[in-house]
Each structure stands twice: as structure tokens, then as C-alpha cells.
N, C-alpha and C positions, 0 to 999 in steps of 0.2 A: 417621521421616523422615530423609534425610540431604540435605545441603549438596553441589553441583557447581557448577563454573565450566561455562558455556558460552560465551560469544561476547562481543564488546564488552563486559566487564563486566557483564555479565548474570550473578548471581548465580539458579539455579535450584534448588527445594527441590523434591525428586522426593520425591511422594506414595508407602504403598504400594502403591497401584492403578497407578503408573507415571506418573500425569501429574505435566507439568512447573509449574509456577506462575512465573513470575520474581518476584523484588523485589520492581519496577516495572516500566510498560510498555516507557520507552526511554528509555536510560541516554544521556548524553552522544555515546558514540562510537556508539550504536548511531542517534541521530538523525543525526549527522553522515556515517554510511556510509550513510542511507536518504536522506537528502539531496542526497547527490553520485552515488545511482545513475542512470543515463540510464533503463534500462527494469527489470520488472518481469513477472513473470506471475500474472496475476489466475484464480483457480479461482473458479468457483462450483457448484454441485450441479444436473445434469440433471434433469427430471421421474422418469428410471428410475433415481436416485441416484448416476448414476455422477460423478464429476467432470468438466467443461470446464474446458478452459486457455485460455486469450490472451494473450498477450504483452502490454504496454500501457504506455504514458508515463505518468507521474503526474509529480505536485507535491504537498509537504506542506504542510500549512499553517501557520504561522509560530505561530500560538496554538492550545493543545490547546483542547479543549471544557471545561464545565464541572466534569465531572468528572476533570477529567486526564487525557483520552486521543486521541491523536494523533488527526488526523485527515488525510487525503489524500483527492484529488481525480485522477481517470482522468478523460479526456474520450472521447465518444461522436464522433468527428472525420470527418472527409471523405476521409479514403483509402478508397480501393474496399472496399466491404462486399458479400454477397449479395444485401441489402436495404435500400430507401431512406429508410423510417422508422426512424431509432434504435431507437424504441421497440420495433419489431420483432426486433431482435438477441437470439441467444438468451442471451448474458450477462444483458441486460436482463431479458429474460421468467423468465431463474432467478431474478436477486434479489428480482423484484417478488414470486416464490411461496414462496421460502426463503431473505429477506435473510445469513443466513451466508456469510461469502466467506474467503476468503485471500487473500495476495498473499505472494510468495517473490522476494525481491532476493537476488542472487547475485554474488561475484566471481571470476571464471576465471582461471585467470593458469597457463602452462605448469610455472613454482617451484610446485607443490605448498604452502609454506611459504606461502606470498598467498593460498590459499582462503579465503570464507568464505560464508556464504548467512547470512540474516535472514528467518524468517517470522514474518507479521505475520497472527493472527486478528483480525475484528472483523465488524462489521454495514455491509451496502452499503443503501445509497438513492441513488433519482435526484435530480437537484439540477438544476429547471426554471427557464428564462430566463423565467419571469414573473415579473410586480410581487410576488407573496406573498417569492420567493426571491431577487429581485435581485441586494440586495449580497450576500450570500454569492455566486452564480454568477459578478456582476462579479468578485470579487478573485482568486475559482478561477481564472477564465481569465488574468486579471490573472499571476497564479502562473504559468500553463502557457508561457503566450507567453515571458516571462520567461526560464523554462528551457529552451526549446524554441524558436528564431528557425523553425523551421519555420510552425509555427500563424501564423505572422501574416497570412496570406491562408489560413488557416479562418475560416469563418463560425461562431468556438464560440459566439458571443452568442446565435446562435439556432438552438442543439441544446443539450440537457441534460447533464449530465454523472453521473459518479458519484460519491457521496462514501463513503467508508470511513473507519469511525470505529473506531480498533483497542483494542480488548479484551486483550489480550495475545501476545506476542514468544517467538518462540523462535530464538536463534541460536547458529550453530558460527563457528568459524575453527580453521584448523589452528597459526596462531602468535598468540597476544595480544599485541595492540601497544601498549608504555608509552603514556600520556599526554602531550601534550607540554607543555609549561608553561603553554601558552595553555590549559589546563582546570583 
């Protein structure tokens, strides 16, 4: 095994088989640059295996899960889709068959020295506005509107959303940025 730096402080120990492991799942700066992104592209796995992307807003949620691992919330929202049941969208119909998903936050920037991308593996489920799931959907949205003044004339209370509970991080930057004292 040998020891590399990747991204926000992500300490990664590359397998011989090539995979990466971090650490941890999300290191200080790697929460705070998944925090302060506006959007995201969420992959999930087609019936014919191939990958689907979407682009998609999220919010993370302020407390990891049980077992320390990040969780985020996408919502299923009211901009023009092909189809009027969420449930119908084929992001949807992928996770329900093979919850594995991704999500890839990225920063662009013309300095080359300002890149960086964060992907984020974990397990998707839907997260229904009924009484079983309430508070969890309330706070989700609670989060979304939050970050997002758009959503405040969506109707997320009553559409589902997605949650993503992430499993493990893999991230680049082309410059490491010190810490600033506030860490």
C-alpha cells in the first residue's frame, strides 16, 4: 500500500488492486467545499448498465447518520420534467433497482490553480412526505429552501425527495489550500 494526498485533505491509501479508501469520509474542508456548492451531478446506473447524469441542487444535512456518514438530500422539484409522477423519472426508477449512485461537485475556474472536483459514493433512497418519514422530509426541505430562495413557491412538502448517504469521497484539486485558523 502506499500513502497520497488527494484533495481537501483527504489523505488516500491506494490499494494494490488500484482502489482508493480515504481516511474518512469528509474531512473539514472537503464538507465545507460540498457545502458551499450550488449544484452537483448525480449518476445513477441505467437498466442496460450504462450511467445517467442529471445535474441537481442538494443540501447536506447538518448531522451525519449513525454511522458517520454524510448524508444529502436532492429534491424531485417542479421544474419541467418529461413526466408528472416523480416517481416516474428515470433517476428514480434507477435507484429503486440499484440504490448505488454518485454525485460529482466540481469547481471551474479559467486559473487552472482553483480547480477542484469532490466525488462522493454512497446509497440513494426516496424520502416520502408521509407521516412514517415526516421529520426527516420536513428538515430536508427545511435545508433546501434555505439554500436555494428559488424552492420557496415548490410544492417539496408534497413530492419525495432523494436522500444519499455517502460511503466514501474521492477528491482532486490542483492547489491545496492552507487551513485558515477558523479550523
Amino acid at each position: 500500500m502506499r500513502h497520497r494526498r488527494t484533495g481537501f485533505g483527504i489523505t488516500a491509501v491506494a490499494r494494490h488492486d488500484g482502489a482508493v479508501n480515504p481516511g474518512r469520509v469528509l474531512t473539514p474542508a472537503a464538507r465545507a467545499f460540498l457545502a458551499g456548492a450550488r449544484r452537483a451531478i448525480l449518476a445513477t446506473v441505467a437498466p442496460d448498465g450504462r450511467p445517467r447524469l442529471v445535474p441537481v441542487c442538494f443540501a447536506l444535512a447538518p448531522d451525519d447518520d449513525a454511522r458517520g456518514r454524510p448524508i444529502l438530500y436532492t429534491p424531485l422539484d417542479e421544474k419541467p420534467k418529461r413526466v408528472g409522477d416523480p416517481h416516474q423519472l428515470a433517476r428514480v426508477r434507477d435507484l429503486l433497482v440499484r440504490p448505488d449512485v454518485t454525485l460529482l461537485v466540481d469547481r471551474w475556474d479559467e486559473d487552472w490553480q482553483h480547480l477542484a472536483w469532490l466525488r462522493l459514493d454512497g446509497t440513494a433512497a426516496l424520502v416520502e412526505p408521509d407521516a412514517s418519514q415526516h421529520h426527516e422530509h420536513a428538515a430536508a426541505v427545511a435545508a433546501l429552501r434555505s439554500k436555494y430562495p428559488q424552492y420557496a413557491r415548490h410544492d417539496l412538502e408534497g413530492r419525495p425527495l432523494i436522500r444519499l448517504v455517502v460511503a466514501r469521497t474521492r477528491a482532486w484539486q490542483a492547489h491545496e489550500e492552507r487551513p485558515s485558523s477558523d479550523e
